[in-house]
TORMARDREN-401689 format. One record per residue (C-alpha): x, y, z. Coordinates in nm, 4 decimals. Each point is the difference from the previous one (the first is absolute). Example, Ala and Ser with C-alpha at 12.3 -4.5 7.8 and 13.67 -1.06 7.14 Angstrom:
BEGIN
     east    north       up
   1.2300  -0.4500   0.7800
   0.1370   0.3440  -0.0660
end
This chain:
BEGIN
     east    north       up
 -12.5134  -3.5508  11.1904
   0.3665   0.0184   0.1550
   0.0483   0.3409   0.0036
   0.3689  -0.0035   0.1948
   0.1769   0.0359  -0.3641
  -0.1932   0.3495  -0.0193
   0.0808   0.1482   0.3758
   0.3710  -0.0534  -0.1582
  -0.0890   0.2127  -0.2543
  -0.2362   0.2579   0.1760
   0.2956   0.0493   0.2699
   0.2121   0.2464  -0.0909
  -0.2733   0.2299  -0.1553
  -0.2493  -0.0063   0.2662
  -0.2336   0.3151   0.0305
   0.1441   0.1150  -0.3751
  -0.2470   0.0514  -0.2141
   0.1974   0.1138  -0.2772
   0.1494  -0.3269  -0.0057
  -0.3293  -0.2070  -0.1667
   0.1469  -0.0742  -0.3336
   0.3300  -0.1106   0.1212
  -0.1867  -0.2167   0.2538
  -0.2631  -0.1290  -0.2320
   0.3057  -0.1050  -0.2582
   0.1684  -0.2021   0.3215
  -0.3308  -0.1739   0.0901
  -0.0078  -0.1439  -0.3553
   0.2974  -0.1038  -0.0199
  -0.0150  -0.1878   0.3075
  -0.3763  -0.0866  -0.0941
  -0.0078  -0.0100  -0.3384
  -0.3272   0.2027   0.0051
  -0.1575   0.2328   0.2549
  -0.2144  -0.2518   0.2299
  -0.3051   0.2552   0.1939
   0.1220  -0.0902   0.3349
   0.3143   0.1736  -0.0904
  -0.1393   0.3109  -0.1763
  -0.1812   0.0484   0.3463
   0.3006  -0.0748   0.1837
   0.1842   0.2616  -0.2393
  -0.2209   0.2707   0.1007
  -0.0159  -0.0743   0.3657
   0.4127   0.0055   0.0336
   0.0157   0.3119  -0.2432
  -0.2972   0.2030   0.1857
  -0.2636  -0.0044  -0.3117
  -0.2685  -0.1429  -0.1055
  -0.0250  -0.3174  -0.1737
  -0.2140   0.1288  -0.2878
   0.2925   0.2985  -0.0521
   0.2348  -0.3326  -0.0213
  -0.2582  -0.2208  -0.2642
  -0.0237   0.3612  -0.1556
   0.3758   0.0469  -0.0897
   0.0869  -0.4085  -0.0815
  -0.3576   0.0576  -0.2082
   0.1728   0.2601  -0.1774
   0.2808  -0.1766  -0.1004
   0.0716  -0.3030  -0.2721
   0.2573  -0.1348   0.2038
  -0.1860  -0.1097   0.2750
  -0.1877  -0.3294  -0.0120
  -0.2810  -0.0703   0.2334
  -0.0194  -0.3558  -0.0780
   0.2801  -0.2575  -0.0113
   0.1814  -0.0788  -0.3288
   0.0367  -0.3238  -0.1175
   0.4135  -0.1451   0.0316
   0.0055   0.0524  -0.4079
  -0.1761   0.3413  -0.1398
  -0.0813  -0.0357  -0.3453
  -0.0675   0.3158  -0.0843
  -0.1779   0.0278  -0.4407
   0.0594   0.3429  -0.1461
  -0.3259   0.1316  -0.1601
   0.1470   0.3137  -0.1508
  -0.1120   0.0987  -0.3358
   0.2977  -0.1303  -0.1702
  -0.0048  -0.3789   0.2150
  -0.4107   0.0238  -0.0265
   0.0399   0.0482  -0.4222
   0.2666  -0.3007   0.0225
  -0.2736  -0.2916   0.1973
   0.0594   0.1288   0.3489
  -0.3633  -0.0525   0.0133
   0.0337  -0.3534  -0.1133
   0.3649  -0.0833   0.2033
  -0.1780   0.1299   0.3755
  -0.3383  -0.2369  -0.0834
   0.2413  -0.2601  -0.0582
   0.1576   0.0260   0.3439
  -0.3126   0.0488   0.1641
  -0.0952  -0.3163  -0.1729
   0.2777  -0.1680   0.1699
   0.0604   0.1001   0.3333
  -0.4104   0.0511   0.0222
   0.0350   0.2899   0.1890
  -0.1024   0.3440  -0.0927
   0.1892   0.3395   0.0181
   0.0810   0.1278   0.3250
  -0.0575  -0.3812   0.0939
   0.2556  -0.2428   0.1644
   0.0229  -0.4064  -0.0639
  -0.1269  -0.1662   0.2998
   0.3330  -0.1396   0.0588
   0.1670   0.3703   0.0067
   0.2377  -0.0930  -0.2775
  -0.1471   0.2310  -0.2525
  -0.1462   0.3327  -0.0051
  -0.1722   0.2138  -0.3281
  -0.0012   0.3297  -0.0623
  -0.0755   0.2301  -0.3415
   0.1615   0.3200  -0.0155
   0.0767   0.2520  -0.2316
   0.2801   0.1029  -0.2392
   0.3158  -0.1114   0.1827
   0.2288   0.1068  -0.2893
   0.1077  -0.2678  -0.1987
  -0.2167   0.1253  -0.3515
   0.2350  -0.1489  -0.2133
  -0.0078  -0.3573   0.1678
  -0.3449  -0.0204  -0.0058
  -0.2192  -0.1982   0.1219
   0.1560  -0.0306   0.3656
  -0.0444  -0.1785   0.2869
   0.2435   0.0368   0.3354
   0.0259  -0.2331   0.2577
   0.1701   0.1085   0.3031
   0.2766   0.2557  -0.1331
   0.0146  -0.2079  -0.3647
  -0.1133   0.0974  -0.2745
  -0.1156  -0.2224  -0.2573
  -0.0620   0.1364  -0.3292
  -0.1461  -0.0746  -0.3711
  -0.2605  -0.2109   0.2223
  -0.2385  -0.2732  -0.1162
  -0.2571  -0.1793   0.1967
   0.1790  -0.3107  -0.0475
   0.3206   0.1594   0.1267
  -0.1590   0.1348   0.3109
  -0.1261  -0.3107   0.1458
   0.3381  -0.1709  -0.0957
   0.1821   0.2392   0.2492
  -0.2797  -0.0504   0.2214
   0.0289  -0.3660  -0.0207
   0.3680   0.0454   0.1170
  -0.0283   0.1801   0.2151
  -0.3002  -0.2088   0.1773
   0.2497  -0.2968  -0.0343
   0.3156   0.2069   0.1412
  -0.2407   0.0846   0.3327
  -0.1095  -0.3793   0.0281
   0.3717  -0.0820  -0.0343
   0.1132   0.2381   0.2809
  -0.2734  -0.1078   0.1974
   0.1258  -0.3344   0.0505
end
């Protein structure tokens, strides 16, 4: 792994422990998850230990130790989006991508994820891809977006 991105990063804080989070957010960014090799590198630059680094980005929901697919579809399964087919909407997108959750499509276009209430209750049941939110969803509506969106990526791709 090219690791050049992160000695950017790990410059200016070098030997400053107090420093993990802000560090940790960086590498992701760059990243788009925390790869091992740089968790190790992390603690070597900052003077810890690589399990006190896994411990803290461990800790955290923010931190990904996997990488994301380019799309996130993220299913709400809080009570009010389970009680409205949330159930039915994430088997649905399973179904289609064939992936599970926490799973990416082999081509990296798509990635799955269940989480809990994210606070739309009242435009129940809701499924957000990327930073939109799609609500009042069906089964049939999800894999039209995802259909679009599959044929905007093979679009761009060309």
């Amino acid at each position: 792994m090219d690791l050049t991105k992160l000695k950017a990063i790990l410059e200016p804080y070098k030997g400053q422990k107090g420093s993990l989070i802000a560090v940790l957010q960086k590498t992701q960014e760059v990243y788009g998850y925390l790869p091992e090799e740089a968790l190790r590198e992390i603690a070597k630059e900052l003077g810890t230990t690589a399990n006190e680094v896994y411990g803290v980005a461990s800790f955290y929901a923010q931190f990904r130790f996997k990488p994301q697919g380019k799309n996130v579809v993220k299913v709400c399964e809080g009570t009010a989006c389970h009680v409205r087919g949330s159930h039915r909407l994430l088997e649905s997108v399973q179904d289609y991508l064939h992936i599970q959750p926490g799973e990416i499509t082999p081509d990296g276009v798509f990635g799955v994820e269940r989480v809990a209430c994210v606070g739309c209750c009242a435009l129940a049941p809701v499924m957000i891809i990327n930073e939109d939110v799609h609500a009042g969803m069906t089964p049939v509506e999800a894999k039209k977006i995802l259909t679009d969106i599959e044929k905007s990526e093979k679009t761009q791709v060309k």
